[in-house]
C-alpha positions, -999 to 999 in steps of 0.1 A, spaced: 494 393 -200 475 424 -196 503 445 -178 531 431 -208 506 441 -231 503 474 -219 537 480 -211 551 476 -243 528 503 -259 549 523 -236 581 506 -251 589 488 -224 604 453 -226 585 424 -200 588 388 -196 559 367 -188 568 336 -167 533 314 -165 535 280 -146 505 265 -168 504 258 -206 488 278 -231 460 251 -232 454 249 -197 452 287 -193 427 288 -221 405 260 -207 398 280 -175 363 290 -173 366 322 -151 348 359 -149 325 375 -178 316 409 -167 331 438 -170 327 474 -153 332 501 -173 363 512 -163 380 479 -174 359 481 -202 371 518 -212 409 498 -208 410 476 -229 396 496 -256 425 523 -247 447 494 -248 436 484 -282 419 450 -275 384 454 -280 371 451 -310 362 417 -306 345 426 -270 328 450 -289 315 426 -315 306 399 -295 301 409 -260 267 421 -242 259 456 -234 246 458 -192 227 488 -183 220 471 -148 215 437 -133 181 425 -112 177 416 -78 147 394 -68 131 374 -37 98 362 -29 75 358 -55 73 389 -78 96 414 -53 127 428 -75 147 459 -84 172 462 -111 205 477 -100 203 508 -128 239 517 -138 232 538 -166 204 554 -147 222 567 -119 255 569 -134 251 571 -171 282 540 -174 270 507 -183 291 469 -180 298 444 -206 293 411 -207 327 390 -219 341 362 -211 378 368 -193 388 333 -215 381 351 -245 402 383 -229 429 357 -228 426 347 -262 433 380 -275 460 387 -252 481 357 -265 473 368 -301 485 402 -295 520 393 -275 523 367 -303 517 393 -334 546 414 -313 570 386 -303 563 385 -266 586 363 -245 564 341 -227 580 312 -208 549 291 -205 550 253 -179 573 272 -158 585 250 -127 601 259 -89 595 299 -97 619 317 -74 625 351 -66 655 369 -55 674 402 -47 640 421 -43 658 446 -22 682 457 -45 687 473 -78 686 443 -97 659 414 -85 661 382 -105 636 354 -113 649 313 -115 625 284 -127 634 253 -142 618 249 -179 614 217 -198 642 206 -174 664 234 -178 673 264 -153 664 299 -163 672 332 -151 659 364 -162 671 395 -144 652 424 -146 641 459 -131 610 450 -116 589 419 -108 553 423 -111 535 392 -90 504 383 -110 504 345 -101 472 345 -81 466 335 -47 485 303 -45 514 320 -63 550 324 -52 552 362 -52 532 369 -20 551 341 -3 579 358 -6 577 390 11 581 386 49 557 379 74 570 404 93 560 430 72 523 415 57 492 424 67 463 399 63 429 399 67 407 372 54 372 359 62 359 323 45 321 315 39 302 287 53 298 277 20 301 277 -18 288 283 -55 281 252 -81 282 266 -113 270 255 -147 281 264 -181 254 254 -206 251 265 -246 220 278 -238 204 315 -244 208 331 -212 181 354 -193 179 387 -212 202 401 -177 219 391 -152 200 379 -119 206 374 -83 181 357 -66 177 357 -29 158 328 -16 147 307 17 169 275 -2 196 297 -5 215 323 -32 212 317 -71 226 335 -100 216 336 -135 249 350 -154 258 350 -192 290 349 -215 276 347 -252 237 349 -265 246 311 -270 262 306 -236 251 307 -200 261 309 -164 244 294 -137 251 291 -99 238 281 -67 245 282 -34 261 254 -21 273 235 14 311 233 15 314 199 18 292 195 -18 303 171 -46 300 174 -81 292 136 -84 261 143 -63 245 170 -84 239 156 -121 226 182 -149 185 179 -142 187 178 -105 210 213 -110 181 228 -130 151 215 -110 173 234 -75 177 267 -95 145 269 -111 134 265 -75 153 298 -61 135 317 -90 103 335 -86 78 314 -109 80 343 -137 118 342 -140 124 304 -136 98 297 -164 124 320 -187 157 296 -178 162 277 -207 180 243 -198 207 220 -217 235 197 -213 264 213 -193 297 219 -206 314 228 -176 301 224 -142 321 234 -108 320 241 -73 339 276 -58 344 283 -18 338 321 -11 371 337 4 375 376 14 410 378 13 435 411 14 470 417 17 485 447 22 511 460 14 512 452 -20 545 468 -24 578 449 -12 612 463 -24 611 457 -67 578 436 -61 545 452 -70 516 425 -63 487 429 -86 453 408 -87 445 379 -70 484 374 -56 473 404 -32 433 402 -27 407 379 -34 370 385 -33 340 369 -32 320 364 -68 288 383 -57 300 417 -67 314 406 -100 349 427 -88 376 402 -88 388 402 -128 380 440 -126 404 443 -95 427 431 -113 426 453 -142 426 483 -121 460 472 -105 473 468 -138 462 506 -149 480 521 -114 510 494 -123 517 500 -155 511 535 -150 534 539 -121 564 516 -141 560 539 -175 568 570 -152 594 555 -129 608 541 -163 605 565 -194 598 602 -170 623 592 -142 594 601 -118 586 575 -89 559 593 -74 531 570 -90 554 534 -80 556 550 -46 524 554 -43 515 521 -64 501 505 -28 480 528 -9 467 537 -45 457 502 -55 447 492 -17 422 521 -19 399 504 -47 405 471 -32 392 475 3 359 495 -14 351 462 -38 360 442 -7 333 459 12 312 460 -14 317 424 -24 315 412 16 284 432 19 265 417 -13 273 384 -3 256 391 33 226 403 19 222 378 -6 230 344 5 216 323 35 240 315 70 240 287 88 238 307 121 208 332 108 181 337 131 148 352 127 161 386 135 188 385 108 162 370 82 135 398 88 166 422 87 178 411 54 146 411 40 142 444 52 174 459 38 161 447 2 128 458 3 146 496 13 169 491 -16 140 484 -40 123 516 -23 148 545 -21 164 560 -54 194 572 -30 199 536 -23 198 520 -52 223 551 -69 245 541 -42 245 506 -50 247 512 -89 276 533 -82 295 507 -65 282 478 -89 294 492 -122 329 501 -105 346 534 -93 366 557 -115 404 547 -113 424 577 -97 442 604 -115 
């Protein structure tokens, strides 16, 4: 939605082919903050106003552990940017309204998605829509269908690299109409990883660390609260304000990349081509940087005649998303409890965040990383 949005400020013409329905797409509880680049995007793209009205200003988030042992990851300290909290539903919302105000095609409950002719001058796309076959031929397909998509699956295996790494376990997560703590938390604890996240003033993300074999019959509302309050230092868990939840589900951590993202007239973008574990916060903003190099590369290729940025579109993108990887896989290692930890790995952990707390260079570094690099020129 994003990339046809931006697109046809450049007055280029997109179809968006979406297997879901508008409701279902809408209903999806997904990612709320923002770095600043994606930020800066969707004001350049004309959508913010309403992220500007509603959503929360982030100069940094907390980290904490023990009882009273914190540091707040300072973004507009040590790099004078700051995050936004928003809800990517709400992104959505506008999105729709604004291909709607301009007459977007948008083929929505789109079945047996097919690609073809990706090789040549002139790739096509069939589905099968309230019964009926389509077609749409184009110039480029851009596969944004996430991870379990068609697009991927349809380069060959010959020519994909993969790497991928799943976590021993998962995150149960509660939406609750409750004010949220006054910033976002991550809280490192002996039961295990806990995260006190935010969408509204009125709304409020919580997660814990889970077992993978969990069930969401098993953990009702109060015994969800009693657990979290429990990974909070006293101080912090007497702030969480508890409610009824709205929305409660459990998440498996993946690291997941694959490269090229490139494949003949296919350019993969977001979760189709890399997933990443929620610690970081990176996985909606990877996404919104492929769009900026995507878009950018198409409106060059398509209005200037000049490939150099669509050439380029892979190694470009793959840059960014092997550093949020890193920095995704190496938050979730410092923050969250193995199965196979031993003493060593404990003390060592424990260690690394009492350094972090300790050492200005560190925590720049880490603010840096956390509030997102700039997109390349």
């Amino acid at each position: 939605m994003l990339l046809s949005h931006m697109l046809a400020r450049d007055g280029i013409d997109s179809v968006v082919i979406e297997h879901r329905s508008r409701a279902h797409v809408l209903k999806r509880i997904r990612a709320g903050l923002l770095e600043a680049g994606s930020v800066q995007l969707l004001r350049d793209a004309g959508l913010a106003a309403r992220m500007d009205r509603e959503g929360i200003v982030h100069d940094g988030s907390s980290i904490v552990w023990g009882e009273g042992k914190h540091f707040i990851i300072d973004t507009k300290k040590f790099t004078g940017k700051a995050m936004m909290a928003f809800g990517q539903t709400a992104i959505t919302e506008e999105l729709y309204a604004a291909r709607e105000a301009a007459g977007a095609a948008i083929f929505d409950c789109a079945e047996d998605v097919a690609l073809h002719g990706l090789d040549s001058d002139r790739p096509y796309v069939t589905f099968t829509r309230n019964g009926k076959a389509e077609r749409v031929t184009c110039d480029y397909v851009a596969g944004c269908d996430g991870f379990h998509g068609v697009s991927r699956k349809a380069i060959p295996a010959s020519l994909q690299r993969t790497y991928e790494k799943a976590y021993p376990f998962g995150w149960l997560g509660v939406m609750s109409e409750v004010p949220p703590l006054a910033e976002v938390t991550y809280a490192y604890h002996a039961r295990g990883f806990a995260l006190a996240s935010m969408r509204s003033p009125m709304l409020s993300r919580y997660y814990i660390q889970c077992d993978s074999d969990t069930r969401l019959e098993d953990w009702p509302d109060e015994r969800f609260w009693e657990e979290l309050k429990l990974r909070f230092p006293r101080d912090f868990a007497a702030r969480i304000v508890t409610g009824p939840s709205i929305e409660k589900s459990i998440a498996p951590l993946r690291s997941f990349v694959s490269e090229p993202m490139r494949h003949g007239r296919l350019f993969l973008a977001g979760d189709s081509a890399h997933v990443v574990p929620p610690t970081g916060a990176k996985g909606l903003n990877l996404a919104f940087s492929d769009v900026f190099y995507l878009s950018r590369a198409l409106a060059a290729s398509i209005r200037k005649n000049n490939d150099t940025y669509l050439e380029r579109y892979s190694e470009t993108a793959l840059r960014r998303v092997w550093t949020s990887a890193r920095f995704s896989w190496r938050l979730t290692h410092l923050l969250h409890r193995f199965p196979d930890d031993s003493a060593f790995d404990l003390r060592a952990r424990e260690n690394e965040l009492e350094y972090i707390a300790e050492s200005e260079a560190a925590c720049a570094a880490l603010a840096e990383q956390y509030v997102g690099l700039p997109y390349e020129g």
